[in-house]
Biopython code that builds the backbone (N, CA, C, O; Angstrom):
import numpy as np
from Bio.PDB.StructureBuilder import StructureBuilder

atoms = [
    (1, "UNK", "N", (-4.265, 48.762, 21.771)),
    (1, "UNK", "CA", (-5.486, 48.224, 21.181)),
    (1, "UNK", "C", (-6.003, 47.117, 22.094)),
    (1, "UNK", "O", (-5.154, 46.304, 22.459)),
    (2, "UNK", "N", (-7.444, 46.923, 22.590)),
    (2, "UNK", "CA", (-8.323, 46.076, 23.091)),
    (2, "UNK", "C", (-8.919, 45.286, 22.049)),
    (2, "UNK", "O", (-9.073, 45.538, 20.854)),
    (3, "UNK", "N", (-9.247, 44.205, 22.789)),
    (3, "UNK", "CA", (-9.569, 43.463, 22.115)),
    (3, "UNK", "C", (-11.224, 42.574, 22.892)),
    (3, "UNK", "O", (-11.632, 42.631, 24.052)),
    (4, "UNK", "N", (-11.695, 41.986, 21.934)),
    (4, "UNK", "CA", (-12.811, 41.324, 22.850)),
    (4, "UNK", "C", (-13.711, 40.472, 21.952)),
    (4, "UNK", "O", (-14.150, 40.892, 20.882)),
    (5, "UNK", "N", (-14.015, 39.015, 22.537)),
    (5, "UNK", "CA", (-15.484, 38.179, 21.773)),
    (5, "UNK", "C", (-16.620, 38.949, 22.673)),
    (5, "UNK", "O", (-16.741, 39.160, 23.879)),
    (6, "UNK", "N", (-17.299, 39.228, 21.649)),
    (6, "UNK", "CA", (-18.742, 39.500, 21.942)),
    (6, "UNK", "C", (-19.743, 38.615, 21.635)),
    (6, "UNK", "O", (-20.091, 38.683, 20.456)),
    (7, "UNK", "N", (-20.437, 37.644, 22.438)),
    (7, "UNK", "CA", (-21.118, 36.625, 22.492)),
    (7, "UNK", "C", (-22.630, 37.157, 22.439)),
    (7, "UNK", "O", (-23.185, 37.657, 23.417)),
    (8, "UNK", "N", (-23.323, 36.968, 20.997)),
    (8, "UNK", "CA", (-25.026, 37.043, 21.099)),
    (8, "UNK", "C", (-25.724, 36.138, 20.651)),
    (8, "UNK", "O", (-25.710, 35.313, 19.737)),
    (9, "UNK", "N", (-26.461, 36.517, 21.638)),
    (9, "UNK", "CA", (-28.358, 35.849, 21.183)),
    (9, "UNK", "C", (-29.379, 36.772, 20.384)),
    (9, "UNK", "O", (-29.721, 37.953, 20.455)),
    (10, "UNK", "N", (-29.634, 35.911, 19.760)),
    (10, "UNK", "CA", (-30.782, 36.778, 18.746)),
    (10, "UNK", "C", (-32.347, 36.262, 19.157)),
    (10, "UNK", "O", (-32.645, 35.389, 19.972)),
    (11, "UNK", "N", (-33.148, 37.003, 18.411)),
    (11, "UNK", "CA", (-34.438, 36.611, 18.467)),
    (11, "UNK", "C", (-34.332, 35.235, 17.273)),
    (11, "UNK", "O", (-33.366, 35.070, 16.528)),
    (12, "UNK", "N", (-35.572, 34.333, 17.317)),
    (12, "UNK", "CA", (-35.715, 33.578, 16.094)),
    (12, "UNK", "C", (-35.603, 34.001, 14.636)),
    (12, "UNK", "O", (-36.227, 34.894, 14.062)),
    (13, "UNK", "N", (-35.010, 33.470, 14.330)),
    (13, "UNK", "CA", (-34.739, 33.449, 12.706)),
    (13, "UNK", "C", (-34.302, 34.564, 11.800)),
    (13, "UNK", "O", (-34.389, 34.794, 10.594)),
    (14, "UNK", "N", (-33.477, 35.550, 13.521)),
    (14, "UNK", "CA", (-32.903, 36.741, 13.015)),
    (14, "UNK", "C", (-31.064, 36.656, 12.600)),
    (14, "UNK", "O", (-30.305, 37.606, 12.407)),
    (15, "UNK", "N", (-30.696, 34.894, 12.555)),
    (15, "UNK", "CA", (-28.877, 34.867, 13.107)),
    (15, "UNK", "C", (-28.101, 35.955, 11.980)),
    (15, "UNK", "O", (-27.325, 36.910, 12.033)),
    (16, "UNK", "N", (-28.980, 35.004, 10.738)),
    (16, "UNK", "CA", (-28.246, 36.025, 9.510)),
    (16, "UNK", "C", (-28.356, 37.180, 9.547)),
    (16, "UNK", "O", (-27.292, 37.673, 9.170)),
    (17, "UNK", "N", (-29.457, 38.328, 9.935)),
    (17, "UNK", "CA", (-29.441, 39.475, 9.828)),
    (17, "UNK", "C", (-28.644, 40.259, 10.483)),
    (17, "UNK", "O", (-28.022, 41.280, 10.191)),
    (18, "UNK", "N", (-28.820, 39.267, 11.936)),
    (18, "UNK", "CA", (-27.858, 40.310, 13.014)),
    (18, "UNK", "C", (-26.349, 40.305, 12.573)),
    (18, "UNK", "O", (-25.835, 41.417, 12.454)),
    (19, "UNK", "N", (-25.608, 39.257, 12.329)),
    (19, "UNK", "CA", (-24.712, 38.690, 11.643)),
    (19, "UNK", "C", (-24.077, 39.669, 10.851)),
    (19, "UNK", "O", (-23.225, 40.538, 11.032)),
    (20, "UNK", "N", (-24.765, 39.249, 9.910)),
    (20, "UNK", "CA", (-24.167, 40.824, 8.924)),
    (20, "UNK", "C", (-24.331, 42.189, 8.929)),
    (20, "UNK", "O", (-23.749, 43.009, 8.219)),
    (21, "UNK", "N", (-25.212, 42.390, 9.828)),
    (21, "UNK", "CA", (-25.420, 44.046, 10.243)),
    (21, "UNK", "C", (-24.529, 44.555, 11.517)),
    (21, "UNK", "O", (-24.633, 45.729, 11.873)),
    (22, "UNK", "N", (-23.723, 43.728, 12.143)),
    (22, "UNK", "CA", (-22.838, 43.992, 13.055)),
    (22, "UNK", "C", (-21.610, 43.553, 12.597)),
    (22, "UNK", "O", (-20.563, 43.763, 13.210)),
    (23, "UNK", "N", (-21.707, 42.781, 11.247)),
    (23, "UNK", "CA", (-20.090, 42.699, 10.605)),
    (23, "UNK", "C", (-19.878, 44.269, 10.004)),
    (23, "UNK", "O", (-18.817, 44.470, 9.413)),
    (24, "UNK", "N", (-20.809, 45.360, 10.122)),
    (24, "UNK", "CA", (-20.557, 46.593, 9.377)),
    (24, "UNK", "C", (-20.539, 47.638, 9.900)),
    (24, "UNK", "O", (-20.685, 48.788, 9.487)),
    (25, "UNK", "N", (-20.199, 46.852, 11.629)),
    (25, "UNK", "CA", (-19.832, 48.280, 12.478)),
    (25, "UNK", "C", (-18.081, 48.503, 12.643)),
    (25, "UNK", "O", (-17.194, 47.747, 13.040)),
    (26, "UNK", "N", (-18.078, 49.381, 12.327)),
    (26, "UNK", "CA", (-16.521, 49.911, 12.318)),
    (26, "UNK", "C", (-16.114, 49.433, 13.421)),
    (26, "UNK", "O", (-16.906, 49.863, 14.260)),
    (27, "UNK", "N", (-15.195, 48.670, 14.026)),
    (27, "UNK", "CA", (-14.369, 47.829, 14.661)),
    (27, "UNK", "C", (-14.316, 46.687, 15.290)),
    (27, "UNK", "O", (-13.658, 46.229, 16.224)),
    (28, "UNK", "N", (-15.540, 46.139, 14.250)),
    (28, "UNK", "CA", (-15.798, 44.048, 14.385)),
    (28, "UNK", "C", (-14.608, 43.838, 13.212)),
    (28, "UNK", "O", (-14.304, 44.362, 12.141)),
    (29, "UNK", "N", (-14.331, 43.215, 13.705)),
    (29, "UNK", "CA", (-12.893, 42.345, 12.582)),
    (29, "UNK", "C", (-13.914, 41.315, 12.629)),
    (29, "UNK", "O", (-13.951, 41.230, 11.401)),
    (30, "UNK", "N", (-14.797, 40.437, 13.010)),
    (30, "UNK", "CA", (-16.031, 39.002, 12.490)),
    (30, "UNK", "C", (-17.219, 39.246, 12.747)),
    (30, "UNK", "O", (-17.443, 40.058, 13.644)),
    (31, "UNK", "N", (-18.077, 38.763, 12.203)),
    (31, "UNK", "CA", (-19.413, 38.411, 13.158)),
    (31, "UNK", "C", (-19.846, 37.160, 12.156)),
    (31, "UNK", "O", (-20.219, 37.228, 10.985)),
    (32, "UNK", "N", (-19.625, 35.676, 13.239)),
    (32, "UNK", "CA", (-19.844, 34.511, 12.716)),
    (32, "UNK", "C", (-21.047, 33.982, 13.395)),
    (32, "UNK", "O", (-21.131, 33.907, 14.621)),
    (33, "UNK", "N", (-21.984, 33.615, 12.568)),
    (33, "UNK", "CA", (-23.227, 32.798, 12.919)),
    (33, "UNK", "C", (-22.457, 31.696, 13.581)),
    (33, "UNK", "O", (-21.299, 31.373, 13.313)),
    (34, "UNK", "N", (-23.382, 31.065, 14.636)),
    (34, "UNK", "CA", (-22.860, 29.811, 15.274)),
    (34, "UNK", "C", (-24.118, 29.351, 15.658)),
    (34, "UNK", "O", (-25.189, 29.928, 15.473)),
    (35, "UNK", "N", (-23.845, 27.823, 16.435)),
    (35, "UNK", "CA", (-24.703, 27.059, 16.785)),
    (35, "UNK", "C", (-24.611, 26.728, 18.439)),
    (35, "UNK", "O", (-23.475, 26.301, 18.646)),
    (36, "UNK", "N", (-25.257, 26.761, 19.477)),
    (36, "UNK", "CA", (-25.611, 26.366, 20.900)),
    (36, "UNK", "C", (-26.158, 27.823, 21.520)),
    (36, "UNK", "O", (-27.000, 28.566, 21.015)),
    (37, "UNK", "N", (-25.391, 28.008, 22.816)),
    (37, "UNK", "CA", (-25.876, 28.957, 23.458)),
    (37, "UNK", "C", (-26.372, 30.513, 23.517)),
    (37, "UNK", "O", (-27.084, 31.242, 24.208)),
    (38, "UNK", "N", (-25.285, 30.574, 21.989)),
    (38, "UNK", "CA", (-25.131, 31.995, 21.588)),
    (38, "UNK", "C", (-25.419, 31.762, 19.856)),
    (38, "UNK", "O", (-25.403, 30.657, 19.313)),
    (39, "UNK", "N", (-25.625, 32.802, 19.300)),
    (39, "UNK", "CA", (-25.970, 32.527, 17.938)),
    (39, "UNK", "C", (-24.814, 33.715, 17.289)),
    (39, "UNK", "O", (-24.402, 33.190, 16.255)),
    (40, "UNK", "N", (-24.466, 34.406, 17.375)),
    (40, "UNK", "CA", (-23.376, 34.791, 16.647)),
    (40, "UNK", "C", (-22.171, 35.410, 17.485)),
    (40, "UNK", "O", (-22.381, 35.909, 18.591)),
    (41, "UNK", "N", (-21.037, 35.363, 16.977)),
    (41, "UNK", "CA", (-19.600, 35.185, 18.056)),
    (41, "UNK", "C", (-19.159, 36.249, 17.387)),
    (41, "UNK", "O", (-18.856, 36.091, 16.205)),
    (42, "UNK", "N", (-19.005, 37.797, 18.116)),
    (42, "UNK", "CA", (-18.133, 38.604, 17.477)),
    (42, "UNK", "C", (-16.711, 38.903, 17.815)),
    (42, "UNK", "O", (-16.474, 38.841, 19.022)),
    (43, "UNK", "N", (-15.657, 39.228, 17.004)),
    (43, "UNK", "CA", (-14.443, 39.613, 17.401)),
    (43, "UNK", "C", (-14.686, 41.376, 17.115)),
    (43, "UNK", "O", (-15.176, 41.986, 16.164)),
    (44, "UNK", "N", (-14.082, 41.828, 18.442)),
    (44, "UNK", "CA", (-14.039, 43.492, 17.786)),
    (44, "UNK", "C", (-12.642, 43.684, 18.539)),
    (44, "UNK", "O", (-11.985, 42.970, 19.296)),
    (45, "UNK", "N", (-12.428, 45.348, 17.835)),
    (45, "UNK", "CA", (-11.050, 45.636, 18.840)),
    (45, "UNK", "C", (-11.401, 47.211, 18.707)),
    (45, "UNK", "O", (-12.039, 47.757, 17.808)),
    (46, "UNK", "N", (-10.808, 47.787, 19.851)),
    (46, "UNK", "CA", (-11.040, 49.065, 20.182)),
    (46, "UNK", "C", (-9.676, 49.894, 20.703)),
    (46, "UNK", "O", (-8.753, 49.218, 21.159)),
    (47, "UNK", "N", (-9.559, 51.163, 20.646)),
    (47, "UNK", "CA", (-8.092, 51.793, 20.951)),
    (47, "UNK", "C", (-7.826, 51.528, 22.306)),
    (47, "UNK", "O", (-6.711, 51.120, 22.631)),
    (48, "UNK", "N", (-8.975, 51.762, 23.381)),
    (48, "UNK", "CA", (-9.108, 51.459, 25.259)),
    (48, "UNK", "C", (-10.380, 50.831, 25.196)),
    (48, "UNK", "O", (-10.994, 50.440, 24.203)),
    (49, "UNK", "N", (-10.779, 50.780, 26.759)),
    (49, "UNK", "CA", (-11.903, 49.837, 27.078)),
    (49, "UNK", "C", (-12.905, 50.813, 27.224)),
    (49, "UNK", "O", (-13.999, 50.303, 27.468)),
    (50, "UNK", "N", (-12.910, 52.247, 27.149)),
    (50, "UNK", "CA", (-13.824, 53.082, 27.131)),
    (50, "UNK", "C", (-14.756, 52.487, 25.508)),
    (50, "UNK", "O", (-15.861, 51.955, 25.397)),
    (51, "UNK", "N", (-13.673, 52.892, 24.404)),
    (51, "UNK", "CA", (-13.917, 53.170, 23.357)),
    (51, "UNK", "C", (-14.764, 51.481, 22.967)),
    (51, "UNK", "O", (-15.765, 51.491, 22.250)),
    (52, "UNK", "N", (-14.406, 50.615, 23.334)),
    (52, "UNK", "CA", (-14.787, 49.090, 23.484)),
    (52, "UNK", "C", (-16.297, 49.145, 23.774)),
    (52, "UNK", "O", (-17.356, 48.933, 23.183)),
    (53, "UNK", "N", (-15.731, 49.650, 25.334)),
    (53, "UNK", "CA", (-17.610, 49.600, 26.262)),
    (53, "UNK", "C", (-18.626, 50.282, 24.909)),
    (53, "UNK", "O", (-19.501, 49.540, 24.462)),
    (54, "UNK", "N", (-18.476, 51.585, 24.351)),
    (54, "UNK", "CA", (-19.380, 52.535, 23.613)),
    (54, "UNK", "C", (-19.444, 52.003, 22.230)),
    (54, "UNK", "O", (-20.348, 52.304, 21.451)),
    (55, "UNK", "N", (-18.303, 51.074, 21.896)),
    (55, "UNK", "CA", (-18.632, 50.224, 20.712)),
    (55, "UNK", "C", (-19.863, 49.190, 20.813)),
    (55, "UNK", "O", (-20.729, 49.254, 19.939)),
    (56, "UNK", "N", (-19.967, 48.310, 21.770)),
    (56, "UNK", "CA", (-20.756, 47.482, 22.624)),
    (56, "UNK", "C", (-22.009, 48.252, 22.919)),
    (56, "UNK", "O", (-23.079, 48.028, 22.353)),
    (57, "UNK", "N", (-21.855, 49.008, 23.673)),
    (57, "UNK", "CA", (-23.245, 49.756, 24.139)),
    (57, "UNK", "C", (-23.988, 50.269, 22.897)),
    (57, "UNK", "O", (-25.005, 49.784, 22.401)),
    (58, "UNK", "N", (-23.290, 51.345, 22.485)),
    (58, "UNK", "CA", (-23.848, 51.997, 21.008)),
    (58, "UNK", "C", (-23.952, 51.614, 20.030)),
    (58, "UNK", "O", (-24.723, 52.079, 19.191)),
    (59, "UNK", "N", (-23.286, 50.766, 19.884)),
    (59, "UNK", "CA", (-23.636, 50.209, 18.016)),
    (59, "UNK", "C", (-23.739, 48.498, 18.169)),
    (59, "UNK", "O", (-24.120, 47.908, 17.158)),
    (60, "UNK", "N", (-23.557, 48.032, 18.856)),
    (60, "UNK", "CA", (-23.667, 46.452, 18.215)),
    (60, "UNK", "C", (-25.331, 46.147, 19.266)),
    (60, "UNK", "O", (-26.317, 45.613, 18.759)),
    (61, "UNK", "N", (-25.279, 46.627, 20.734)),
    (61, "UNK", "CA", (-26.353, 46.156, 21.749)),
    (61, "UNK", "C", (-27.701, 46.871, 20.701)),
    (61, "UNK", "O", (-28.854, 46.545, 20.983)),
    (62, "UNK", "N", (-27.499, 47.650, 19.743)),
    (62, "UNK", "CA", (-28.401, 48.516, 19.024)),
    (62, "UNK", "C", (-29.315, 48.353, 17.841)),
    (62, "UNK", "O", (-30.394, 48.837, 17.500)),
    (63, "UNK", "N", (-28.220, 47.236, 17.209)),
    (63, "UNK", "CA", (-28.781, 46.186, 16.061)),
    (63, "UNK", "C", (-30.199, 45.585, 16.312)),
    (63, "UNK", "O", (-30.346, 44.908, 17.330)),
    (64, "UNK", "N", (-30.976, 45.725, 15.693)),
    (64, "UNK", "CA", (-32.552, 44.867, 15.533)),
    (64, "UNK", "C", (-32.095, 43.436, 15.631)),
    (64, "UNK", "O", (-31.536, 42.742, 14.781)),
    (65, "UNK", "N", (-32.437, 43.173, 16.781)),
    (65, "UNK", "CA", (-32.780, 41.142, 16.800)),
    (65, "UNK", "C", (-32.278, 41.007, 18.131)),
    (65, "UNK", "O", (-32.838, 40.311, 18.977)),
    (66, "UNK", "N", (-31.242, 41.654, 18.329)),
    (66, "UNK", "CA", (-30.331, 41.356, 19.504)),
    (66, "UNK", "C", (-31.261, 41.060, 20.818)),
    (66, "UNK", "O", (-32.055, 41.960, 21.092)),
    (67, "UNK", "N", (-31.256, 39.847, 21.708)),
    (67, "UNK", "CA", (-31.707, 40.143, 22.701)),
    (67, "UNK", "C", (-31.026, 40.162, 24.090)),
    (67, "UNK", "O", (-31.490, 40.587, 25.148)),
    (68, "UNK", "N", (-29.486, 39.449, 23.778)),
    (68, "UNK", "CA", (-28.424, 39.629, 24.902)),
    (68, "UNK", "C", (-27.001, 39.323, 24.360)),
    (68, "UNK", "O", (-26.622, 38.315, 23.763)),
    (69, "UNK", "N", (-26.356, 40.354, 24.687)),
    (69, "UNK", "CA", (-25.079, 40.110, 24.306)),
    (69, "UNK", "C", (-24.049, 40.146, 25.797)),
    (69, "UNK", "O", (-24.136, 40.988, 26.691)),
    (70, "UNK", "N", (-23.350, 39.300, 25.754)),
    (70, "UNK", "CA", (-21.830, 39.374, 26.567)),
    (70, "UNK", "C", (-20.631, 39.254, 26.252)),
    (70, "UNK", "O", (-20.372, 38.597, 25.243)),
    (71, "UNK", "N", (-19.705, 39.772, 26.918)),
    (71, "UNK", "CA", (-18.474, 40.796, 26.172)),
    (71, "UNK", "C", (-17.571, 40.460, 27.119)),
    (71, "UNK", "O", (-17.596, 40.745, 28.316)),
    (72, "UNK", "N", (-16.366, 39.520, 26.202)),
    (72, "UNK", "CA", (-15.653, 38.656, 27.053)),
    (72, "UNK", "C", (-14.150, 39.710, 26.252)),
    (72, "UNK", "O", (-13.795, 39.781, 25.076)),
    (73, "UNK", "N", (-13.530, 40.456, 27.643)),
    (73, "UNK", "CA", (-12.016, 41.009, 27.256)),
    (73, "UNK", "C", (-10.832, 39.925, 26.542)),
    (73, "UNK", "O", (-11.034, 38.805, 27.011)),
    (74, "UNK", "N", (-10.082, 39.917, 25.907)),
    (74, "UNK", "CA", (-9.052, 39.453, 25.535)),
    (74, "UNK", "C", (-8.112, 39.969, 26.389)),
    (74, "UNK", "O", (-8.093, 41.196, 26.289)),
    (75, "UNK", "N", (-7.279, 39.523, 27.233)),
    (75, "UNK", "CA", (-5.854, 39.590, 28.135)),
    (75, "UNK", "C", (-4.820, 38.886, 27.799)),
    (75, "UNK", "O", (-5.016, 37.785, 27.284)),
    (76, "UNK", "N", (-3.658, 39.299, 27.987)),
    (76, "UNK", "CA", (-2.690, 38.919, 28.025)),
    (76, "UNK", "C", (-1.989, 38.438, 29.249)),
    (76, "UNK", "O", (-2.006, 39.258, 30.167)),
    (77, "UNK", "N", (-1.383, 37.329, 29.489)),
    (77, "UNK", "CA", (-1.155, 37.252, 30.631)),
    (77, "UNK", "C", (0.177, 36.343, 30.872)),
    (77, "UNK", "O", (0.586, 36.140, 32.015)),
]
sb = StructureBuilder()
sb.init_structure("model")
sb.init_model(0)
sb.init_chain("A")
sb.init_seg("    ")
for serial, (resi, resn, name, xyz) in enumerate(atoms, 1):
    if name == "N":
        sb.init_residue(resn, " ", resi, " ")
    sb.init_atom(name, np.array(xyz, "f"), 0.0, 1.0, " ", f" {name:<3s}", serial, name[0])
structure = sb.get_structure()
């Protein structure tokens, strides 16, 4: 299992919507509104980094509001 924060920006006065419409994609374990650079901080986890990338690409970059997301791996090291 992979793991990863997914860091977004929304359009104005979209935090809550995006928020909870990407807490209801099958393999976000969070999606927390926040405050500075990014407006909501997701945790997801995926079986490989294929299945990760197409989680990311296809369903969360897909959400209405979104205008940039970045997708920081979890490692072990």
């Amino acid at each position: 299992m992979v793991h990863a924060y997914i860091l977004v920006q929304t359009e104005v006065g979209r935090i809550s919507t995006v928020a909870s419409a990407i807490a209801e994609i099958p393999g976000v374990v969070s999606a927390e509104e926040a405050i500075g650079p990014y407006d909501v901080i997701v945790r997801a986890q995926a079986p490989d980094m294929d299945e990760l990338g197409r989680l990311v690409i296809a369903q969360v970059q897909a959400v209405e509001g979104i205008t940039r997301t970045l997708t920081c791996s979890v490692v072990s090291v």
